[in-house]
N, C-alpha and C positions, 0 to 999 in steps of 0.2 A: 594415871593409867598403868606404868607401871609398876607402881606399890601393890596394885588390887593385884596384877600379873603373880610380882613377885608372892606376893599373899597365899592364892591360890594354890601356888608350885609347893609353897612350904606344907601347904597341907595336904597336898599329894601325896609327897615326900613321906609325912607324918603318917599319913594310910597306910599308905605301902609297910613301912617299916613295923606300926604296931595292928597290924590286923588283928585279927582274930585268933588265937593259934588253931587252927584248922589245917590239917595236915592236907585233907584234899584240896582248897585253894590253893594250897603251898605248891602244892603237886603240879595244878594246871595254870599256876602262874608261872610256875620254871618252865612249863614245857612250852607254854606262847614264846618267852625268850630263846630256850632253846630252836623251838621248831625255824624261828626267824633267824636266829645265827646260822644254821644250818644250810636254810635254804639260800642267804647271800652268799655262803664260803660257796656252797655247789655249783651256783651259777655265776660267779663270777671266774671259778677253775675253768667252767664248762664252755663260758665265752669264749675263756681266754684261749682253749683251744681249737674254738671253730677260726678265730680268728687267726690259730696260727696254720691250721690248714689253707686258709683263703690265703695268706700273704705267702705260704711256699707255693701253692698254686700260680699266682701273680708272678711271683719274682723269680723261682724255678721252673716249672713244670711249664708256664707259656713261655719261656724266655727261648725254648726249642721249637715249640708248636706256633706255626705263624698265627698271627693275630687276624690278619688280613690276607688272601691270597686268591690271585688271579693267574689261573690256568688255560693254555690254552685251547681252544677247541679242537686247531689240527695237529700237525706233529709240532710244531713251535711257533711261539708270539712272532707276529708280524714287525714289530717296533718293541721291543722291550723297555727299550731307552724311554718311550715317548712315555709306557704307563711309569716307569719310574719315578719322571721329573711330573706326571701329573701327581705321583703321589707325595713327591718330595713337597708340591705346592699347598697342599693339603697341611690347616696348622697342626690337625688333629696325627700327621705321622713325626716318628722322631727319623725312620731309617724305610728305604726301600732297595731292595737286593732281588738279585735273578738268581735261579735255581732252577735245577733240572732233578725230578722227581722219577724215579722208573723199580722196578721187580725183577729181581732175578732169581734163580738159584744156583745155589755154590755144587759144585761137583766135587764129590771125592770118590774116587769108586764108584760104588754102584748107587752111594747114596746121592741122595739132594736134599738139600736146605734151602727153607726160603729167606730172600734177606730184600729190605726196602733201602734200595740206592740212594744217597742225596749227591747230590753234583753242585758244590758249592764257589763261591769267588773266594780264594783263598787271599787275594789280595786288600778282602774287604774283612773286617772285625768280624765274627762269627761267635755267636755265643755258644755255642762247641766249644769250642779251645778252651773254657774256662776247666773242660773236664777231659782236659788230655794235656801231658806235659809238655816241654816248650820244644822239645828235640822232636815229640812224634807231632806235632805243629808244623814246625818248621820241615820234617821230613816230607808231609801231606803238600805243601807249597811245591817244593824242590823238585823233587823225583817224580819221574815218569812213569805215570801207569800204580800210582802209591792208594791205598788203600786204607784209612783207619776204622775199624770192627770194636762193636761191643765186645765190655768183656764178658758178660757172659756166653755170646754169641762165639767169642772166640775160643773159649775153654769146648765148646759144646763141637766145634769145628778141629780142634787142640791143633790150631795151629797159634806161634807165636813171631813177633818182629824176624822180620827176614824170610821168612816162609811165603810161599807162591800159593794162590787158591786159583782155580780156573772158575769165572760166573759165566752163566748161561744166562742172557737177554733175550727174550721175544723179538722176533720181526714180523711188523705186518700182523699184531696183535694175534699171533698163535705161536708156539710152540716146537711146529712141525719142522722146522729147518733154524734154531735160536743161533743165535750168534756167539760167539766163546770168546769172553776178554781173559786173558791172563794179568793179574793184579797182584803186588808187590806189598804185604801186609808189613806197615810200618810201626805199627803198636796199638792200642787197644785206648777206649774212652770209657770211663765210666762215672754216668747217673743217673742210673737206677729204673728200678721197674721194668716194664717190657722193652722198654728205648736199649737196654742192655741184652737182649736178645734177639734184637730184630733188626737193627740200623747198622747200616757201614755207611762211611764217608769219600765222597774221591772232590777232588777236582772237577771243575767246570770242565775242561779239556778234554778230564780220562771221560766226562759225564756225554760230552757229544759225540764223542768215537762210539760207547754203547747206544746212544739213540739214533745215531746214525741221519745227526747234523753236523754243516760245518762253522756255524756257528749261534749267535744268539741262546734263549734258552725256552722254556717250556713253560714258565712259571716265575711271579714274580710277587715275592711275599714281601709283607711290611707291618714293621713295629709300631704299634700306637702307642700315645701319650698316656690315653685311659682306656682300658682294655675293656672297661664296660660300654664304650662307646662304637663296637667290632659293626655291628649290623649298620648303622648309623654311615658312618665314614668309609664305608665299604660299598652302598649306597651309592651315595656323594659322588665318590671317583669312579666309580663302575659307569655312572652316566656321560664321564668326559672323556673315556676310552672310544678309540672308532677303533679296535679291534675287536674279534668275535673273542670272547672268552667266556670261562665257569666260573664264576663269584661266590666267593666262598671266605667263611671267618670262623675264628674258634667254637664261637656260642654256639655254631651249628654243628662241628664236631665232638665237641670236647666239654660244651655248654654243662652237661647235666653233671659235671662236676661239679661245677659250681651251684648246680639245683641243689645238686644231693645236702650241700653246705647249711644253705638258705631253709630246707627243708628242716636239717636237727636243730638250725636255730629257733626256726618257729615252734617245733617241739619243745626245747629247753624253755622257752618263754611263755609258755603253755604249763609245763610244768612249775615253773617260778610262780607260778599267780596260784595255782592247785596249793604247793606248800605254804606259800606266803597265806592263804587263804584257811588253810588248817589251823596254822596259826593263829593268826586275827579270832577265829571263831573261839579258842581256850581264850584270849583277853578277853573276849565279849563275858563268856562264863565268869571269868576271873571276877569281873567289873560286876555283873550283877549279882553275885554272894557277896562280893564285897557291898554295896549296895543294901543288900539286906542287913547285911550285919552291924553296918555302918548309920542306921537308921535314926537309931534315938543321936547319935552325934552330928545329922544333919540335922537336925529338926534346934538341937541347942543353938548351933552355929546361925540359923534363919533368923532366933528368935533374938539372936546378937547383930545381926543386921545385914548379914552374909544374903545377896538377892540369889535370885535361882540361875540367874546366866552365871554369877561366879561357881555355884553349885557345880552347875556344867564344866566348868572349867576344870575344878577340883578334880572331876572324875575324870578328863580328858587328859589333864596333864597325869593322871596317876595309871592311865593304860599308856598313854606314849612311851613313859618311862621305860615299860616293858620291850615293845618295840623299839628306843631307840640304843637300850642295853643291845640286843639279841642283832641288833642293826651296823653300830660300830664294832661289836666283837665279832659281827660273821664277816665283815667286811675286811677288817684287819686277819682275819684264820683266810680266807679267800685269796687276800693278794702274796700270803704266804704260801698258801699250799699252792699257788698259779708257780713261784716262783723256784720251789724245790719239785715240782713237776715230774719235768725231764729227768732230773736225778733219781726220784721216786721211780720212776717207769723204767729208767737202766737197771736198778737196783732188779726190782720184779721182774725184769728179763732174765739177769744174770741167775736172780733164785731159782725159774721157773725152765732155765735151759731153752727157751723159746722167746723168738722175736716178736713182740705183739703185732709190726706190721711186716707182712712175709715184701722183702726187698725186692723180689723177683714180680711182684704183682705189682707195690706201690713207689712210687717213685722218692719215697723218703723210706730210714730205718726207724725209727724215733718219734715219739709222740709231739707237735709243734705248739709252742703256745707262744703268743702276745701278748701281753698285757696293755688293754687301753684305758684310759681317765674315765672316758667316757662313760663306758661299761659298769665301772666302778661306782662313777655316780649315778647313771641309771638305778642302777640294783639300789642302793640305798637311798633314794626318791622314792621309787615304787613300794619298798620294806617300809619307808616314814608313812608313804602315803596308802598304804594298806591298815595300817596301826592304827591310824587317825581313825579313820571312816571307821574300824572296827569300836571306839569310843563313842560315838555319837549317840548310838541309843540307849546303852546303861546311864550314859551323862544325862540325856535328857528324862529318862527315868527317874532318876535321884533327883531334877530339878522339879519336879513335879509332885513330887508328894509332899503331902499336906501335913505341917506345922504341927496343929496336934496332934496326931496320927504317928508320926514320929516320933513324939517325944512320948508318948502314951506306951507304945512300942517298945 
């Protein structure tokens, strides 16, 4: 069995190498290789970016956005504690924390700005702090009435550490009579996109003095384990709360981020089969001039004892060949150009004087990518198994013609 194998391969080989000199075979036999190198380098770049958008998505951009978050219906949760530890019970949470959520705007003169309050337990880890230093940290803890501001929120307000801003809080959900906290801007955070023009941070404490409790909180958000599991486990615990509350999770805010993702993927992999498939169709051509021209040399080979399933072979191992050239070299140019990327994309910023993704809308500067196995071998399955199917009918062609006819030929 593997003699006939090896047999076959060798005269594949032998095709390949002395064809015909026919310049236009020549032509659309580089371009099946070509078009197949091509389209694995593309999509294998093209994954490897969707997947680095999903994993900054994941590991930044929700790591601010609660995963899960229970709101209360009146001015504040009745028990906050109880839904905590019910969510603590929960395998699917890692963390559950209280927070007070509220609107104000900042007064300077005659202006106003709008800014969205968080009122946080400074006592407890806060995935903030990873984007503010450890003095305006620790000064957000300390100090009474302290304040931490986007920076671009704060350039936009051009107040900086040590400067006083007066906010204006609603009472009694209007306007007409707001309440004026004086707050003690301790220094600025920044990550990016609109979270840097819109968010300040205080204290749970300075946060109850603006909602005007004296204690507990308004809301009580929590980290999941899988973040694809928000509506699920939101669910779950929402059933074991006896408080009135709003149930609420990312996918229902923040979800079509992650559609938008899922959506260019299905496009890219749309497109993969479209060029994979352009391809495939120059082998098919390739194989059947080959085929023709090849004709008085199958009919010799039959009448030597060569049956028609090895025929078949002959001609299937002689299109793979194409495909699995065009297969490991676009796969190998793919995990290369995945990985000079981001340097590529700095470079053509720095040429072009412009940021491909404007900082101020997205919450990265930089184009993200990943590189996974997976992916990698997906693309080069689908490219082997695209190649294959495109041999099967010139092969079965070439095993079906008739002895003398070919050799007459």
């Amino acid at each position: 069995m593997m003699q006939r194998l090896h047999l076959t391969w060798q005269l594949a080989r032998r095709f390949r190498k002395r064809r015909e000199r026919s310049g236009f075979v020549s032509f659309i036999s580089a371009s099946s290789t070509l078009g197949i190198a091509l389209g694995c380098m593309v999509f294998i770049a093209g994954l490897s970016v969707m997947n680095g958008f999903e994993k900054v998505l994941q590991d930044r951009f929700l790591s601010l956005i609660p995963h899960v978050e229970f709101t209360a219906v009146n001015e504040r949760l009745a028990n906050e504690q109880q839904i905590i530890d019910v969510g603590l019970a929960h395998p699917g949470v890692i963390s559950a924390k209280p927070v007070i959520r509220t609107q104000g705007m900042v007064q300077q003169g005659a202006q106003f700005t709008g800014v969205q309050v968080q009122g946080i337990d400074t006592n407890q880890v806060q995935a903030i702090q990873e984007y503010m230093s450890k003095d305006v940290w620790q000064a957000l803890r300390t100090e009474p009435n302290a304040v931490v501001l986007g920076s671009e929120l704060a350039e936009k307000l051009n107040v900086t550490s040590g400067d006083t801003v007066i906010l204006l809080v609603a009472q009694n959900a209007n306007f007409r009579e707001p309440k004026r906290i004086r707050l003690n801007v301790q220094g600025t955070f920044e990550f990016g996109g609109q979270v840097d023009h819109q968010f300040a941070y205080v204290s749970l404490t300075t946060a109850r003095e603006m909602v005007g409790i004296e204690s507990g909180a308004t809301a009580v958000e929590m980290t999941l384990a899988d973040v694809m599991q928000a509506q699920q486990v939101a669910n779950e615990i929402g059933y074991s709360i006896k408080d009135y509350v709003y149930l609420d999770h990312w996918m229902r805010s923040q979800g079509h981020l992650y559609r938008d993702i899922q959506l260019v993927r299905m496009v890219m992999y749309l497109v993969l089969i479209l060029v994979l498939a352009v391809a495939c169709f120059n082998i098919i051509s390739t194989l059947i001039m080959t085929v023709q021209e090849k004709q008085r040399h199958i009919g010799i080979l039959r009448t030597m004892g060569l049956r028609g399933k090895q025929v078949m072979q002959v001609f299937v191992w002689q299109g793979l060949q194409n495909g699995l050239i065009g297969t490991v070299l676009g796969t190998i140019a793919g995990v290369i150009l995945t990985l000079v990327l981001p340097d590529l994309m700095s470079w053509l910023q720095w040429l072009s004087g412009e940021s491909l993704l404007a900082s101020d809308v997205y919450f990265i500067n930089q184009i993200p990518v990943h590189l996974q196995l997976a992916d990698v071998v997906l693309v080069a399955v689908v490219a082997l198994l695209m190649s294959t199917l495109a041999t099967l009918y010139p092969a079965w062609r070439a095993a079906k013609l008739e002895i003398v006819q070919a050799i007459s030929h």
